[in-house]
C-alpha positions as CSV (number, residue, x, y, z in Angstrom):
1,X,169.4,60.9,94.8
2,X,169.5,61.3,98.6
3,X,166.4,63.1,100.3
4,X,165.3,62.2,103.7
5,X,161.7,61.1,102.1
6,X,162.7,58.7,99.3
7,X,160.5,56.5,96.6
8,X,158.4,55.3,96.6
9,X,156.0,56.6,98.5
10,X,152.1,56.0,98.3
11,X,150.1,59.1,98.7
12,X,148.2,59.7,101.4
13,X,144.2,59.0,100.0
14,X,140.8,60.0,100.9
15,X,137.4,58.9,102.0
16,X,134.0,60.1,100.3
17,X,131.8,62.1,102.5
18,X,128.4,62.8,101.0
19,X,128.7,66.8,102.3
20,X,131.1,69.3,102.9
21,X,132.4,68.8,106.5
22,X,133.5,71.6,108.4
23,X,136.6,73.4,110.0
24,X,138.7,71.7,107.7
25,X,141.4,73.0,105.2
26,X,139.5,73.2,101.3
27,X,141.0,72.6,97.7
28,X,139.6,71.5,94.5
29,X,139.8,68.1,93.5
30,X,141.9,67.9,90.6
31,X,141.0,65.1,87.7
32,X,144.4,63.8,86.4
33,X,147.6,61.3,87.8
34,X,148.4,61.6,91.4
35,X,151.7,62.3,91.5
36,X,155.0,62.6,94.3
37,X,157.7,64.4,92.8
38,X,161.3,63.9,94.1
39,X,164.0,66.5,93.4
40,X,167.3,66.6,94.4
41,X,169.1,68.9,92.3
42,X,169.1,67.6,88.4
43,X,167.5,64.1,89.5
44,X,164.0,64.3,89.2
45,X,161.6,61.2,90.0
46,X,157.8,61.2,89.2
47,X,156.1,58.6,91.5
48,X,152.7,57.8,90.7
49,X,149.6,56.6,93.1
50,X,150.7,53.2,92.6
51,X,154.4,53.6,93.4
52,X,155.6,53.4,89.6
53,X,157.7,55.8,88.4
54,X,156.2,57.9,85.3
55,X,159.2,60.3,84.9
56,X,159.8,59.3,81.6
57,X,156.1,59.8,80.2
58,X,156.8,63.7,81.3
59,X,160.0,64.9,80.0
60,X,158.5,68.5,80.4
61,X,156.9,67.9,83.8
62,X,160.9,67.1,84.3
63,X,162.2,70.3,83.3
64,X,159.6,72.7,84.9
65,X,160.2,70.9,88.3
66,X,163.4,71.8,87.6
67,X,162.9,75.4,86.6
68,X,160.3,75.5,89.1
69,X,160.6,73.7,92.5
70,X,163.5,74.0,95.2
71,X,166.6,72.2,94.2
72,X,166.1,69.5,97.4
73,X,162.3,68.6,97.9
74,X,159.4,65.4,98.0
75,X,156.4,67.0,96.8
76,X,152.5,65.9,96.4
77,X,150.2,66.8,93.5
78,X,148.6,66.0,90.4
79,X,149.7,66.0,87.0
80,X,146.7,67.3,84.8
81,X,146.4,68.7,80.8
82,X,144.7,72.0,80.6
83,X,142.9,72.2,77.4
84,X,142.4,75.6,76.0
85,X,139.7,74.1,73.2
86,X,138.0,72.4,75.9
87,X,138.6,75.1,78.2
88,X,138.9,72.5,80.6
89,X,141.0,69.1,82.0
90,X,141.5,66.6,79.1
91,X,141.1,63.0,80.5
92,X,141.8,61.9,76.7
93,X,144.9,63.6,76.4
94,X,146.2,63.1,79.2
95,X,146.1,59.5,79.3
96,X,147.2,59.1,75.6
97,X,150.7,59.9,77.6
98,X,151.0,56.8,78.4
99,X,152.5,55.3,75.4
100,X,155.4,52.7,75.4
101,X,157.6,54.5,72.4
102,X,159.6,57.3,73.3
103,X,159.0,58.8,69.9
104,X,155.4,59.4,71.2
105,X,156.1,60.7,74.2
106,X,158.1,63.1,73.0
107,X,155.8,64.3,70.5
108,X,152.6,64.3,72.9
109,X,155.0,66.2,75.5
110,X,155.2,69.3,72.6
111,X,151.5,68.2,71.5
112,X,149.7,68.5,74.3
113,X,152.1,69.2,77.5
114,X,150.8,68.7,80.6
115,X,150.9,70.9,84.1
116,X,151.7,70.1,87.6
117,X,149.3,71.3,90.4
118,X,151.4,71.0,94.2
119,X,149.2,70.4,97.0
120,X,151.7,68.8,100.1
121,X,155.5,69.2,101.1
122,X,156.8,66.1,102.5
123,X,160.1,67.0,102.0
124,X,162.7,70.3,101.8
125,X,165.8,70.1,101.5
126,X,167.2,67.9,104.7
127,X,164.3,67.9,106.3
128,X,161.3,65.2,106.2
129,X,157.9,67.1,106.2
130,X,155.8,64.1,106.9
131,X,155.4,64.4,110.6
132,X,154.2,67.8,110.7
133,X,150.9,69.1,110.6
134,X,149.4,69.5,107.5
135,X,148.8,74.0,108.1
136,X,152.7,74.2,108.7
137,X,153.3,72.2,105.0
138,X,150.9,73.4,103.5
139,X,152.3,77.4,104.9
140,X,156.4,76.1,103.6
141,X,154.3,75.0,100.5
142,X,153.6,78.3,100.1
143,X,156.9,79.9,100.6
144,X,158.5,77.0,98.8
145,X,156.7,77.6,95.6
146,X,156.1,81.8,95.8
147,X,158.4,82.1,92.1
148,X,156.9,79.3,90.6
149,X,155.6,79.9,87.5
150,X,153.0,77.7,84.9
151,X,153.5,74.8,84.0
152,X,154.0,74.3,88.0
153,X,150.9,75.5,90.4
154,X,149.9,75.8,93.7
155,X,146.1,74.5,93.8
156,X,143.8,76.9,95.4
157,X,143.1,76.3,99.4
158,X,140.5,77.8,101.8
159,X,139.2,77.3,105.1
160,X,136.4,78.9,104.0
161,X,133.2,76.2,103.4
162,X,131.4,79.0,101.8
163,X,133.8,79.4,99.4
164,X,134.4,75.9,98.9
165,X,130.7,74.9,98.3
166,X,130.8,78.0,95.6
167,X,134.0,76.2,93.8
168,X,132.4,72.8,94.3
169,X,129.4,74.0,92.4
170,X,131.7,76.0,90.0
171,X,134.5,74.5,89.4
172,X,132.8,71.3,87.7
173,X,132.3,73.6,84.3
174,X,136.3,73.2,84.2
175,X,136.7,69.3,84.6
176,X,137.1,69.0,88.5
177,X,136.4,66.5,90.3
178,X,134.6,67.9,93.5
179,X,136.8,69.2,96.5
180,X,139.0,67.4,99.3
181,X,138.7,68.5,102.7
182,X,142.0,68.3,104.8
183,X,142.4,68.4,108.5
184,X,144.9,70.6,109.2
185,X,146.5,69.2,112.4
186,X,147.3,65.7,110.8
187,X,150.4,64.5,110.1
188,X,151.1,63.2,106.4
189,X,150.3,59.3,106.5
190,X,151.4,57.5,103.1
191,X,148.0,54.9,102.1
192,X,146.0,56.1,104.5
193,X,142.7,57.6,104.1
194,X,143.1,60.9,106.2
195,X,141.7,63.1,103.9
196,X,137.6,63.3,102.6
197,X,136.4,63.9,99.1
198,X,132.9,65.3,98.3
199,X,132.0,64.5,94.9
200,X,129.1,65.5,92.9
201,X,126.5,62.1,92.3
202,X,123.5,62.4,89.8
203,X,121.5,59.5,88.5
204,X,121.1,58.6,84.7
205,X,119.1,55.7,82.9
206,X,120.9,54.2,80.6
207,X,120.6,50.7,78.4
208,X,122.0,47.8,79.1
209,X,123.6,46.2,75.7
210,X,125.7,44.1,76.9
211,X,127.9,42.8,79.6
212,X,131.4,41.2,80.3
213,X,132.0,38.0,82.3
214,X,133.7,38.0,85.7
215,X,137.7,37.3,86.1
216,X,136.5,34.4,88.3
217,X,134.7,32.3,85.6
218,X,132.1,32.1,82.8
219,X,129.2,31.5,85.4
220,X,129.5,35.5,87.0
221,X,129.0,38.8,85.3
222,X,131.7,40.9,85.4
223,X,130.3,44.5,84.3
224,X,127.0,45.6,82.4
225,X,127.6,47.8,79.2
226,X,125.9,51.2,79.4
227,X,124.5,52.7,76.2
228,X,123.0,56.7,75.7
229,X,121.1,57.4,72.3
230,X,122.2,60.5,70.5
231,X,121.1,63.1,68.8
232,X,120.8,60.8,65.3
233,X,118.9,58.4,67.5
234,X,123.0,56.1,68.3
235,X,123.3,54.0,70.7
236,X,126.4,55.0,72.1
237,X,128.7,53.3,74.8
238,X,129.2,55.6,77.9
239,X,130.8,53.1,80.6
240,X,129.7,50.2,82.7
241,X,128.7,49.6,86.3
242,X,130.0,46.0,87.9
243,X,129.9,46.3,91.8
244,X,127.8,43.4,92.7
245,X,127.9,40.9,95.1
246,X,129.4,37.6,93.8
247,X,126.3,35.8,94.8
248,X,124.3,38.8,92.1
249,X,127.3,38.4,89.8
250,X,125.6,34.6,89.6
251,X,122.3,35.5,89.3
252,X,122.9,38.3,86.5
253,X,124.2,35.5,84.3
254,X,121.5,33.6,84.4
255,X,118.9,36.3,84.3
256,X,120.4,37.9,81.2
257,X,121.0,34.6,79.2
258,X,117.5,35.8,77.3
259,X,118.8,38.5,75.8
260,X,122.0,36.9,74.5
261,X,122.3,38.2,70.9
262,X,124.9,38.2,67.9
263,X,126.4,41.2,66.3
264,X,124.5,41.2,63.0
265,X,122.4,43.8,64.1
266,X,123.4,44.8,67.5
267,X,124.3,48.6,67.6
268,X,128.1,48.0,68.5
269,X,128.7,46.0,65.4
270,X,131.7,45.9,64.1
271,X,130.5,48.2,60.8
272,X,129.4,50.7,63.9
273,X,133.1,50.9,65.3
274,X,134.8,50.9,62.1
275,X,132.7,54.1,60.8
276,X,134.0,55.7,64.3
277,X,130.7,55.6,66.4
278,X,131.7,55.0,70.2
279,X,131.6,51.1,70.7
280,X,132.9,49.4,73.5
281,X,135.2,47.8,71.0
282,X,137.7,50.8,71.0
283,X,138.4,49.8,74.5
284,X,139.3,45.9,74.0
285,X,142.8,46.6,73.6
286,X,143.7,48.4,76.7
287,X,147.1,50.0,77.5
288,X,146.2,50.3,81.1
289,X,145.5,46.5,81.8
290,X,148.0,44.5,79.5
291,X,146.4,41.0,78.5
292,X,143.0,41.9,79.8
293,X,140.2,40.5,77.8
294,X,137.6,43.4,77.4
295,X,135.7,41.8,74.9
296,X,131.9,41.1,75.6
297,X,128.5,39.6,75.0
298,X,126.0,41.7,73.4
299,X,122.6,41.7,74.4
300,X,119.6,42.9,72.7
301,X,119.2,46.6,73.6
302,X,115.8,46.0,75.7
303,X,116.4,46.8,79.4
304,X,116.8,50.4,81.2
305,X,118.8,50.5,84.5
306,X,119.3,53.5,86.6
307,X,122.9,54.2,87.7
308,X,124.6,56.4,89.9
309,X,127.4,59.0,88.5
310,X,129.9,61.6,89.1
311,X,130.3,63.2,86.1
312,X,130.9,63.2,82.3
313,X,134.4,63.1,80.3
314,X,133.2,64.2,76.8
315,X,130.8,61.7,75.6
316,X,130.8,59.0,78.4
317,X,131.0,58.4,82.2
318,X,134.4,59.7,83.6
319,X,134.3,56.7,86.8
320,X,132.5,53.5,86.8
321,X,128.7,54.3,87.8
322,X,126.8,51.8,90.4
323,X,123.9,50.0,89.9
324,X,120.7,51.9,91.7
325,X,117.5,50.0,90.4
326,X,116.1,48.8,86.8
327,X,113.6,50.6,85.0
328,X,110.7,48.4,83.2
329,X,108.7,51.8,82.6
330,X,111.5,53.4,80.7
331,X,111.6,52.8,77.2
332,X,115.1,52.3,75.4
333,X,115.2,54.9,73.3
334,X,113.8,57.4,75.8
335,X,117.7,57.0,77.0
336,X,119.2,60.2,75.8
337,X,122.0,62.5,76.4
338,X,119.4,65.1,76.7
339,X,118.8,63.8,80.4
340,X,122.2,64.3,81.8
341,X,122.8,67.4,84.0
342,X,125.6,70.1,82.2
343,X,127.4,71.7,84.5
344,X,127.8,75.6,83.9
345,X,131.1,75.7,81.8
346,X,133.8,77.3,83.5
347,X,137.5,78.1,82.2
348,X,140.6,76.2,83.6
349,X,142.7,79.2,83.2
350,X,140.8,80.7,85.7
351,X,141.3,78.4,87.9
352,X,145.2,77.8,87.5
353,X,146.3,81.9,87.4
């Protein structure tokens, strides 16, 4: 492979701005694996956010760039799965990808094949992209990807904030994640944060059942278990927040050391995950973070705490939530899905045509 941008290459990030800002180039923010994408003829290279290839989890990504972007080019996107059951991005899916036997991958690529949205040119043919300003790529984007057909897109742009606030609003019913705003003069700069991200934040209060103990040693808190009741009265394990100071992490160790409990009749019993209820034990064996210890303490289902959230994946939160305050007038059980927010549902094939 010779290109005049080659891997890796880290993407270029964002920043979170709590509103839309303005005179500034608008596109969805798409929920799946940052991606680069080098071509150069039949070679094709899938970089992810963290500079490790993931060609190989993609053998159909692989061909449609083939089919579907100019034979010589670097370009910037986001591999996503478009459920049509869901109507919507599949997180699940997508990540099942991920799997170490090629058997698997193969059969997930016909199972449930995912798509690739292009949103930067850093490369075309002999040319580097990366000093240019971002209206010019984004303009031979354009050009560069006029034939391209599904599974290959070109996300949606505006400079529009009207519009943008209308997809930021709408959008969510699909799976997005919010919007980026991109100024349009900048040059492409590999890991740095250039670009802002307005996501959408609502509050839940949820109960604390447990908690896992801090990389650094048995005397800190690593993250607080979250748990939502559901409609048969379940507690059910939706995520965890764990951004606290270390001198907190401390204290929260102590503090909690009351409600210490054993399994025999906690709600994420062993007898709970085996009959498929959604325990934290499905996640302590993780594919993401080989060797990690996810296991945890349980603690008697007693305390509400209110945290801070994006949005839902299915049954749980999609991003870790942070702590905003505890509750002592909620009680437990009042925590219900019947709380959350739903966003007006939306369909992704909408979006992507």
């Amino acid at each position: 492979m010779q290109l005049p941008v080659m891997p890796p290459v880290s993407p270029m990030l964002a920043k979170s701005v709590p509103t839309i800002p303005a005179g500034q180039f608008y596109e969805p923010k798409w929920d799946g694996f940052r991606s680069i994408i080098f071509r150069d003829g039949d070679e094709v290279e899938i970089g992810s956010r963290n500079e490790r290839p993931m060609t190989r989890y993609f053998p159909e990504v692989v061909e449609a760039v083939k089919a579907n972007l100019p034979p010589r080019c670097v370009v910037d996107g986001e591999i996503v799965i478009a459920s049509t059951e869901k109507k919507g991005l599949d997180w699940d899916a997508l990540q099942q990808r991920i799997h170490p036997a090629a058997s698997r991958v193969t059969l997930l690529s016909e199972q449930t094949p995912a798509s690739f949205i292009a949103f930067d040119l850093l490369a075309l043919d002999d040319e580097s992209y990366l000093d240019r300003p971002f209206g010019e790529r984004r303009a031979a984007l354009e050009r560069a990807l006029a034939d391209a057909a599904a599974p290959v897109h070109l996300t949606l742009g505006t400079t529009d904030a009207e519009v943008a606030g209308r997809w930021f609003e709408l959008f969510e019913g699909a799976g997005l994640d919010g919007l980026v705003a991109k100024p349009l003069d900048e040059p492409y700069q590999p890991d740095k944060r250039i670009m802002r991200k307005i996501k959408h934040e609502r509050t839940a209060d949820c109960v604390l059942a447990g908690y896992r103990v801090h990389k650094s040693g048995p005397d800190a808190i690593g993250s607080l278990l979250l748990g939502l009741h559901d409609d048969a009265g379940r507690l059910a394990s939706v995520g965890v927040v764990g951004a606290f100071p270390m001198a907190r992490r401390k204290e929260l160790m102590v503090e909690l050391q009351p409600l210490v409990t054993t399994f025999d009749d906690h709600p994420w019993a062993w007898a709970a995950h085996e009959a498929g209820e959604r325990t934290p034990r499905r996640n302590e064996v993780s594919r993401w973070n080989a060797g990690k210890d996810l296991s945890f303490v349980p603690l008697r289902p007693e305390r509400v705490l209110e945290v801070r959230y994006d949005h839902m994946e299915g049954p749980r939160f999609r991003h870790t939530t942070q702590f905003v305050r505890w509750r002592p007038d909620r009680e437990p059980a009042s925590c219900t899905y019947a709380q959350l927010e739903q966003p007006v549902r939306f369909d992704i094939a909408d979006i992507l045509s």
